[in-house]
Backbone as numpy.savetxt, mean C-alpha at the origin, in Angstrom:
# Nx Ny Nz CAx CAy CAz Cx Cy Cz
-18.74 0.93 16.11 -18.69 1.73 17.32 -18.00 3.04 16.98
-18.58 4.23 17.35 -17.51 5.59 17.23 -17.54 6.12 17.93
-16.62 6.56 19.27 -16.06 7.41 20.02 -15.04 8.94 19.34
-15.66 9.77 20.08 -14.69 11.40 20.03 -13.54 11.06 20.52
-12.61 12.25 20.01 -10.84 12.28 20.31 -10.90 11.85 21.31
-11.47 12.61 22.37 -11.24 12.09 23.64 -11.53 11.07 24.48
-12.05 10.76 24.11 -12.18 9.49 24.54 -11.51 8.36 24.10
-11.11 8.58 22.89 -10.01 7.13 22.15 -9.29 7.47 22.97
-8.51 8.68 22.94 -7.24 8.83 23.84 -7.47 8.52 25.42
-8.48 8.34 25.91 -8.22 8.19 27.44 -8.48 6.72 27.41
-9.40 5.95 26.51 -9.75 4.72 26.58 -8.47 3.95 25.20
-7.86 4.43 25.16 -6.85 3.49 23.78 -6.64 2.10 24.18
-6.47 1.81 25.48 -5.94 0.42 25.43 -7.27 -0.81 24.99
-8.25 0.10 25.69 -9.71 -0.88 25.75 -9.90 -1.02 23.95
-10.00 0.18 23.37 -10.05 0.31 22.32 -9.63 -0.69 21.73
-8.10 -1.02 21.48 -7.48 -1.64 20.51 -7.53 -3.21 21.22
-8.05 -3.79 22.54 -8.71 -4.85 22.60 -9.40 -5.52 21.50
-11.01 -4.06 22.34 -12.34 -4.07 21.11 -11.37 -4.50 19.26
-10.65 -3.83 18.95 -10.30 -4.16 17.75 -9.47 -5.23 17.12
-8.54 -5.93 17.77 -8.20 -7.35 18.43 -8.82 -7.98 18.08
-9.84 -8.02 18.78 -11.35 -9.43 18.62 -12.00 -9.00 17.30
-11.67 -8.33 16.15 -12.64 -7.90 15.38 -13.45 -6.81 15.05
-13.80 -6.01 16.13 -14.71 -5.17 16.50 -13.74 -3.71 15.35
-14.52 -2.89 14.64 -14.08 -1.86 14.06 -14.55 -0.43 14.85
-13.50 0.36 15.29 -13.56 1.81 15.74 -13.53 2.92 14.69
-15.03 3.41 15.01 -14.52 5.02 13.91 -14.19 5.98 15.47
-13.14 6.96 15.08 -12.83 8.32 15.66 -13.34 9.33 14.91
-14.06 9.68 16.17 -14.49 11.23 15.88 -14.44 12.68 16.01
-14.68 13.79 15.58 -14.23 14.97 15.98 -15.45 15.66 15.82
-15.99 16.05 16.84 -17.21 16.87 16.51 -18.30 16.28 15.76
-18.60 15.23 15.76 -19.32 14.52 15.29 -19.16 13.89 14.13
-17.85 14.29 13.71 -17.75 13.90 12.22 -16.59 12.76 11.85
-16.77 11.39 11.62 -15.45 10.43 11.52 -14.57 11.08 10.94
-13.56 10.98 11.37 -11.62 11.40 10.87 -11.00 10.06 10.72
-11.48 9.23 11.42 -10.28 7.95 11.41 -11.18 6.62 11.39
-10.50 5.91 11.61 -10.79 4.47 11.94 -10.01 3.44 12.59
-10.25 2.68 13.72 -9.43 1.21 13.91 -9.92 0.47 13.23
-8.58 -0.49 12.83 -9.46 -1.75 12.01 -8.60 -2.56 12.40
-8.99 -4.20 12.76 -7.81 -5.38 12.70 -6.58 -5.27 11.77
-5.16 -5.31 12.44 -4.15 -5.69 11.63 -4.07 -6.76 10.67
-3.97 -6.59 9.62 -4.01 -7.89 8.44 -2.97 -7.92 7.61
-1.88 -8.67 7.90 -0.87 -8.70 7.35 -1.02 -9.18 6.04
-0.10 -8.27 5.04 0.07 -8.57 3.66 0.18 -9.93 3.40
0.23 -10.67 2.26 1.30 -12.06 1.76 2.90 -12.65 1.73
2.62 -13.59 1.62 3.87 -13.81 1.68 4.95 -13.12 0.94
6.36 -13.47 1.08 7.17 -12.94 0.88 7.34 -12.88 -0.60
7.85 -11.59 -1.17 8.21 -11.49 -2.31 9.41 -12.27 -3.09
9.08 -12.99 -4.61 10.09 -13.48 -5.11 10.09 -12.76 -6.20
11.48 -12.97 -6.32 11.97 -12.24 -7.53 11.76 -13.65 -8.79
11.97 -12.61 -10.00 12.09 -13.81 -11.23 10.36 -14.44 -11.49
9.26 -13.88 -10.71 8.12 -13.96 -10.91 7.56 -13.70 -12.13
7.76 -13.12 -13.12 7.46 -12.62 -14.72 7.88 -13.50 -15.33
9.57 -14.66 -14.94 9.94 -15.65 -15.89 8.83 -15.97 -16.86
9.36 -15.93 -18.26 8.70 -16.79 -19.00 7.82 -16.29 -19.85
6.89 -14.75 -19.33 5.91 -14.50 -19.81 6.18 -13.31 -20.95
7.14 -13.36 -21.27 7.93 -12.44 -22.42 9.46 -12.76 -22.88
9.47 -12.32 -24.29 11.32 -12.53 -24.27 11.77 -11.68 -24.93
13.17 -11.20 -24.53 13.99 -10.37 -25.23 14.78 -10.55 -26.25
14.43 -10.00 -27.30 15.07 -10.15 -28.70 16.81 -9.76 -28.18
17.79 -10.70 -28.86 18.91 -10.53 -29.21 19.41 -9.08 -29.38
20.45 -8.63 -28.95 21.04 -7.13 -28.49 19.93 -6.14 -28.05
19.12 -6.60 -27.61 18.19 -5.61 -27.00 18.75 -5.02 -25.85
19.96 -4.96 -25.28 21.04 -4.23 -24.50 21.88 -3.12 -25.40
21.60 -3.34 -26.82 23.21 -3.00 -27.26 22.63 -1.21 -27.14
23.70 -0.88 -27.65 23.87 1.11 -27.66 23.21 1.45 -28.62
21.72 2.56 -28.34 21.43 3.14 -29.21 22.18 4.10 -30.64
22.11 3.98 -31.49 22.73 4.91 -32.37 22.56 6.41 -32.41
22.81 7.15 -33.14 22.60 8.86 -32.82 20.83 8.70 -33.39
20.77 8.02 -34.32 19.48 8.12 -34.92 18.36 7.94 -34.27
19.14 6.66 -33.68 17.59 6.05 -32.36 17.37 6.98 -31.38
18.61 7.33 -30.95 18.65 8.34 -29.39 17.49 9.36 -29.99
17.82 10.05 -31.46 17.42 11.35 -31.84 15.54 10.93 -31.84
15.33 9.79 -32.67 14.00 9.23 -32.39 13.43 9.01 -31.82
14.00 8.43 -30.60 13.39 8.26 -29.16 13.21 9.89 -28.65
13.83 10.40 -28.93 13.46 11.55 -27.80 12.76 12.91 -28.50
12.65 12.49 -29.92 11.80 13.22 -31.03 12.28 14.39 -31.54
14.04 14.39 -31.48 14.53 15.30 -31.74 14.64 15.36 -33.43
């Protein structure tokens, strides 16, 4: 279904019914779509942390302090 500005705006409530049940709204401007309604669809569940466990490992002092040499290498000085 696509309705002009004006009309979403005078009809919005009917609108977002229509889109409720399914139904998809394009908005238009002069004949030309700018927008769209679409059903709300909530993301997934909640994020956990510690999800990567397992699938790599860190070598021993891989924390420790770069030296002048490494710093200078890393940054291609």
């Amino acid at each position: 279904m696509q309705v002009n500005i004006h009309e979403a705006k005078t009809n919005l409530s009917r609108l977002i019914e229509k889109v409720a049940k399914g139904q998809e709204v394009v908005i238009a401007k002069a004949g030309k779509p700018v927008a769209q309604l679409v059903p709300f669809r909530p993301r997934g569940g909640k994020k956990t942390l510690g999800t990567a466990r397992g699938i790599g490992e860190l070598k021993e002092g891989w924390d420790a302090p770069l030296t002048d040499q490494e710093m200078a290498d890393w940054f291609g000085l």
